[in-house]
One Martini backbone bead per residue (centre of mass of N, CA, C, O) as a GRO file, in nm:
protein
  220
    1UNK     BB    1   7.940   9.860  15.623
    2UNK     BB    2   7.863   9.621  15.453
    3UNK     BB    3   7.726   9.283  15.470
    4UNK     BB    4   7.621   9.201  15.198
    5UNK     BB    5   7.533   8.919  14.952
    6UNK     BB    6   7.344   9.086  14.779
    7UNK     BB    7   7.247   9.136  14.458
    8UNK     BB    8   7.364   9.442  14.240
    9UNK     BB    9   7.246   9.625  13.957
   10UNK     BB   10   7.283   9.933  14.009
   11UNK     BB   11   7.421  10.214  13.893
   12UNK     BB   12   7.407  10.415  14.142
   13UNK     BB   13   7.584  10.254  14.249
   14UNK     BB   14   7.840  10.391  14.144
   15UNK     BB   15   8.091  10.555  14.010
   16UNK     BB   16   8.040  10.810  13.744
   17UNK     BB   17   8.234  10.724  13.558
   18UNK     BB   18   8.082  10.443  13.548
   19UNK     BB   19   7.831  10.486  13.458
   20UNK     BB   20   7.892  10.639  13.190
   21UNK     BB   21   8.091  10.430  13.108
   22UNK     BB   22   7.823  10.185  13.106
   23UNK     BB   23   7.649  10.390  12.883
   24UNK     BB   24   7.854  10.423  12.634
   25UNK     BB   25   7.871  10.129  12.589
   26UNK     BB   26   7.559  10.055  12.545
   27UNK     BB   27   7.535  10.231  12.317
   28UNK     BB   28   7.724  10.141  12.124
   29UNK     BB   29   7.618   9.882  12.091
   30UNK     BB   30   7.337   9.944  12.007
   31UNK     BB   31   7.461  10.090  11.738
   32UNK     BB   32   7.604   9.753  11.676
   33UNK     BB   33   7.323   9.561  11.746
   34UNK     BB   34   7.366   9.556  12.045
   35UNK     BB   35   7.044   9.478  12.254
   36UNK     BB   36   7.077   9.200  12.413
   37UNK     BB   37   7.192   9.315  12.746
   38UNK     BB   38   7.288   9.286  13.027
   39UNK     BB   39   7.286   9.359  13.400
   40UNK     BB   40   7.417   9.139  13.698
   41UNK     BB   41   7.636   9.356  13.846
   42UNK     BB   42   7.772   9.569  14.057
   43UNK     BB   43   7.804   9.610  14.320
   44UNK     BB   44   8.013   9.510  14.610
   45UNK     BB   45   8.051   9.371  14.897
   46UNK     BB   46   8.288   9.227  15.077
   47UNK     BB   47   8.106   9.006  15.188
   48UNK     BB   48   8.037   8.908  14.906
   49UNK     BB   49   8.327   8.879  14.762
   50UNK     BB   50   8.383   8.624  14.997
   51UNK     BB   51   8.180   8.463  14.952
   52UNK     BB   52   8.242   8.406  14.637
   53UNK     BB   53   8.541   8.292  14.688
   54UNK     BB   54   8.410   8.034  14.870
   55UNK     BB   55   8.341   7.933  14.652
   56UNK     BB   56   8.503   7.606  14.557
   57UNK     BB   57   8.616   7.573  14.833
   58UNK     BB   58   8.468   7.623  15.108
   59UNK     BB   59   8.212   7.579  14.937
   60UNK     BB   60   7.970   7.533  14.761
   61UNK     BB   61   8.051   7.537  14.431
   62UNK     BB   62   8.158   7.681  14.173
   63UNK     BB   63   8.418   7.885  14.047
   64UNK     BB   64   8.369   8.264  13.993
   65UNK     BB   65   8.627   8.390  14.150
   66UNK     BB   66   8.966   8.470  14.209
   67UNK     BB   67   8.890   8.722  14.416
   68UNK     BB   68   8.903   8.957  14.702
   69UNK     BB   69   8.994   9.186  14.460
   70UNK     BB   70   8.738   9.394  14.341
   71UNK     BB   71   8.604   9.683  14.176
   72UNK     BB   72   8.324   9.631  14.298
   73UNK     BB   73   8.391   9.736  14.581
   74UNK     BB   74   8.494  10.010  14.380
   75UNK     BB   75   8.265  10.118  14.180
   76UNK     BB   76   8.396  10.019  13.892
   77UNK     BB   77   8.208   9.773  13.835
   78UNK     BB   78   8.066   9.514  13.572
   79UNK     BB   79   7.827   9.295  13.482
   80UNK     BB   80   7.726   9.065  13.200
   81UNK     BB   81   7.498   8.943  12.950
   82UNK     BB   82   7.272   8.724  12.764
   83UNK     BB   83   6.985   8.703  12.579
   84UNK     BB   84   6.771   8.514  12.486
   85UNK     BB   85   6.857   8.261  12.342
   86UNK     BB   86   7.146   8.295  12.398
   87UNK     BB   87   7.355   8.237  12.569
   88UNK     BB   88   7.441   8.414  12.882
   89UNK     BB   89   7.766   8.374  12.753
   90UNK     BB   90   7.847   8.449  12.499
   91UNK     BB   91   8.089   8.514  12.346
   92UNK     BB   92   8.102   8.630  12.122
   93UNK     BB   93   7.916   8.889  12.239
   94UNK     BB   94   8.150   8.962  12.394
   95UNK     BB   95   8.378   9.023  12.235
   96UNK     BB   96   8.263   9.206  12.118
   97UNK     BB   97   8.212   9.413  12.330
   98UNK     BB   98   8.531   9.413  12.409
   99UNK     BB   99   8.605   9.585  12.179
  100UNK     BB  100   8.448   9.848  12.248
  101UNK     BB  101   8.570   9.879  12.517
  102UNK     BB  102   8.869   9.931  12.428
  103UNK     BB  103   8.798  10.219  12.261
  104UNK     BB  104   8.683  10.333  12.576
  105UNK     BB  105   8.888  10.227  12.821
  106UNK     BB  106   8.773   9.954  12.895
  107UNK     BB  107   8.795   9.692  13.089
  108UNK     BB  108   8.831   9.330  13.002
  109UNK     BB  109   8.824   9.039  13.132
  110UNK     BB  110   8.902   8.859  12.857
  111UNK     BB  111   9.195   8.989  12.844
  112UNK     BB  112   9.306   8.793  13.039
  113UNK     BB  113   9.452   8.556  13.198
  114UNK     BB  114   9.487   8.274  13.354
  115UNK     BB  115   9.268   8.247  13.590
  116UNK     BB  116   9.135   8.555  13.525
  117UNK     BB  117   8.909   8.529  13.341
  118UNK     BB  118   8.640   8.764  13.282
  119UNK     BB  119   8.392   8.816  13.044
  120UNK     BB  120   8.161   8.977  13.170
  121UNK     BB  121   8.352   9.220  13.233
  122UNK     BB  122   8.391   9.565  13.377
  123UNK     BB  123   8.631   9.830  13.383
  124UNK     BB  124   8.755  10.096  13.551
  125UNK     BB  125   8.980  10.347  13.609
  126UNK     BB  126   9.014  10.609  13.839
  127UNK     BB  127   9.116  10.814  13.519
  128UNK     BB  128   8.880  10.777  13.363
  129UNK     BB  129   8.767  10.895  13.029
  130UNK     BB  130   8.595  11.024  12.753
  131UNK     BB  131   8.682  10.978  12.467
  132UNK     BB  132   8.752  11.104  12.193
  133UNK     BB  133   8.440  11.144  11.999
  134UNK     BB  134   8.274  11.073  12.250
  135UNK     BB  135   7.950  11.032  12.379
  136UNK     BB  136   7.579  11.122  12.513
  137UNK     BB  137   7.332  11.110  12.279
  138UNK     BB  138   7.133  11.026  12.503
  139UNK     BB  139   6.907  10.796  12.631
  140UNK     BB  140   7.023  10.534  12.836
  141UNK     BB  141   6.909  10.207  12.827
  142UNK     BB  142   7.028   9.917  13.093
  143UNK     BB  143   6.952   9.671  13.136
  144UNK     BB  144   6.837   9.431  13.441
  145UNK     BB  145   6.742   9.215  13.223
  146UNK     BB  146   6.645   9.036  12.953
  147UNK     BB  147   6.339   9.177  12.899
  148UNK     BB  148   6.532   9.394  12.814
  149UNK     BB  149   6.646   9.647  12.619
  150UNK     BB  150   6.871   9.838  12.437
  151UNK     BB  151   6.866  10.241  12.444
  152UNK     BB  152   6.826  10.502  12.219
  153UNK     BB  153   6.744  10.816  12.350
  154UNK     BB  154   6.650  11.082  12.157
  155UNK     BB  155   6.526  11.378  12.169
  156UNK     BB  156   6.261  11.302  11.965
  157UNK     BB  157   6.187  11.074  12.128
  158UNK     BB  158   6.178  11.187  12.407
  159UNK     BB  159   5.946  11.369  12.334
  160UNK     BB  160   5.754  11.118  12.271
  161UNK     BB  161   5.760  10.992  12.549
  162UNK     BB  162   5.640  11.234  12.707
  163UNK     BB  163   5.382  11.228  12.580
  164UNK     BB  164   5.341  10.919  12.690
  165UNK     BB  165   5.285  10.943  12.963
  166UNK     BB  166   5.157  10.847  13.263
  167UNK     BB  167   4.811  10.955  13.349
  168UNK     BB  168   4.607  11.116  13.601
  169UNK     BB  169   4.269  11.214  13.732
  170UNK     BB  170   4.332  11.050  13.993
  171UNK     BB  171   4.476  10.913  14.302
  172UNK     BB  172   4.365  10.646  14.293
  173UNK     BB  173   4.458  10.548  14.060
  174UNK     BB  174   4.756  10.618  14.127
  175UNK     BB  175   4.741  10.358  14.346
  176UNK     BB  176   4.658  10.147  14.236
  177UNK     BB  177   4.899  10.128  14.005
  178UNK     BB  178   5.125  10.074  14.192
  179UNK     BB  179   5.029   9.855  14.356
  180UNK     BB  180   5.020   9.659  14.118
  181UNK     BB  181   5.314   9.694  14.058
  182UNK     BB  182   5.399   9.611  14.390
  183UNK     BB  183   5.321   9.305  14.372
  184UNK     BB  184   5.491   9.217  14.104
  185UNK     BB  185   5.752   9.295  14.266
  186UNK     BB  186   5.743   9.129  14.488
  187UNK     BB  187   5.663   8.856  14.307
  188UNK     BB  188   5.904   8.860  14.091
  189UNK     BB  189   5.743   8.949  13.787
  190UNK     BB  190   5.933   9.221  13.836
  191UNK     BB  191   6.111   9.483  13.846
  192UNK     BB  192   6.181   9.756  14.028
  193UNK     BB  193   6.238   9.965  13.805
  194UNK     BB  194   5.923  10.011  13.734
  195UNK     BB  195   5.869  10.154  14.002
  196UNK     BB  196   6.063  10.380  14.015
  197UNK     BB  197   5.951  10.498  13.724
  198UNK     BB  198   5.714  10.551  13.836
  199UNK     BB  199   5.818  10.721  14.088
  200UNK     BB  200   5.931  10.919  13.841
  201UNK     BB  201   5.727  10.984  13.623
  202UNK     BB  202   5.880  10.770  13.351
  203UNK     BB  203   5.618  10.586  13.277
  204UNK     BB  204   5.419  10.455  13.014
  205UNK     BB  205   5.192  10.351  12.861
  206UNK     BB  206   5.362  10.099  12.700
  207UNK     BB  207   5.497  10.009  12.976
  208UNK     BB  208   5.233   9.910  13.124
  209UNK     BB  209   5.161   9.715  12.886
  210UNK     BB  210   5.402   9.522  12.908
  211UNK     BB  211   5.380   9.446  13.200
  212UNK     BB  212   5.126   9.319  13.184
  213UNK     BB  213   5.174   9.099  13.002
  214UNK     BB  214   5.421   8.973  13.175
  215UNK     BB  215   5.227   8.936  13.458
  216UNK     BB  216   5.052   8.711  13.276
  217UNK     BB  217   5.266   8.545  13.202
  218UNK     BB  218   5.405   8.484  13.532
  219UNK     BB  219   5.123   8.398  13.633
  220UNK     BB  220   5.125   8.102  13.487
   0.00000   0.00000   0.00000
C-alpha cells in the first residue's frame, strides 16, 4: 500500500467507472460554456489522507478535510478547482457544477451539511452507471491545472487533430524535443501531462507551439 502523501491528480488512479463519470461531468460543463474548471486531486493514498486529516488539529494549518475516510482513498473521489481570474473556489462556479453533477448521478459535496460540508468535492457510489440519455460524446480533455482549458473533441476535430500530430523525419530531432519538454517538466514550468501526451504521439504542433509560449513566459 502507498504510504505517499503527495498530491495525485491523474484520472487512470481512479476506477473506471470513476474516470468515466469524472469525463462525463467535464463534458457536460464544457457543453454548458464551463471550461475553466480543472482536476486538484484525484486518488489519495491512506497516508496522505490521514495527513490532511492532522493539519488544523495535530499539525498547523487550516482544516481541509473532516474524515479519515474519504472515497478518495477507494479511487472513486475527485477535487476540482476554478482557473484564474475567478476565485479558486468560486461558489458560484462550483454551484452550477454541482447541478450538473446531480443529474449525472455523482455526488456533490457541497450538497453536504455543515461540518461536513466540501464544495470542491465530487464522487460516486460503488453502483454508479452513465444515467439513460447521456454519452460520451467524443475525447473529453480534462486539464490538471489553471492553464488548460476544458474540451470536448469530436470525431470531425479528432480527425484534424491528428492530421495536426507533431511528426518527425529523424529521430535525433524528436530526442530533442522530447528532452526540452522533459526539462521543462523537471523544472516545473509545465505539467508532466504534456510529456506523457508527447510520449503517447498524440501532442500536436499547436499544442508544442503553446507550450514553448508557456515556458518562455515561465522562464521570465
Amino acid at each position: 500500500m502507498s504510504t505517499s502523501v503527495t498530491t495525485c491528480r491523474d484520472l487512470r488512479e481512479l476506477t473506471v467507472a470513476a474516470q468515466t463519470a469524472c469525463r462525463l461531468l467535464f463534458q457536460e460543463c464544457c457543453k454548458a460554456g464551463i471550461d475553466f474548471i480543472f482536476v486538484t486531486e484525484t486518488y489519495r493514498s491512506q497516508a496522505r489522507q490521514n495527513y490532511l486529516y492532522e493539519q488544523g488539529r495535530t499539525r498547523p494549518g487550516q482544516v481541509v478535510t473532516w474524515t479519515r475516510n474519504s472515497n478518495h482513498t477507494s479511487r472513486r473521489a475527485w477535487d476540482i478547482a476554478v482557473a484564474p481570474p475567478r476565485n479558486l473556489y468560486d461558489i458560484s462556479t462550483l454551484l452550477k457544477v454541482g447541478t450538473i453533477a446531480k443529474k449525472l448521478g455523482i455526488t456533490w459535496g457541497g450538497s453536504w451539511p455543515a461540518g461536513q460540508y466540501d464544495a470542491p468535492h465530487f464522487e460516486i457510489p460503488t453502483t454508479w452507471q452513465m444515467p439513460n440519455g447521456y454519452k460520451l460524446e467524443g475525447q473529453v480533455v480534462v486539464p490538471t491545472s489553471s492553464a488548460g482549458k476544458v474540451q470536448l473533441i469530436v470525431e470531425d476535430t479528432l480527425k484534424q487533430k491528428e492530421e495536426d500530430l507533431m511528426r518527425f523525419t529523424n529521430e535525433t530531432t524528436k530526442a530533442a524535443v522530447r528532452d526540452y519538454i522533459k526539462q521543462a517538466v523537471d523544472k516545473k514550468l509545465i505539467e508532466k501531462s504534456h510529456l506523457e501526451k508527447f510520449d503517447a504521439g498524440t501532442l500536436t504542433d499547436g499544442d508544442f507551439a503553446g507550450i514553448k509560449i508557456i515556458i518562455s513566459q515561465r522562464s521570465n
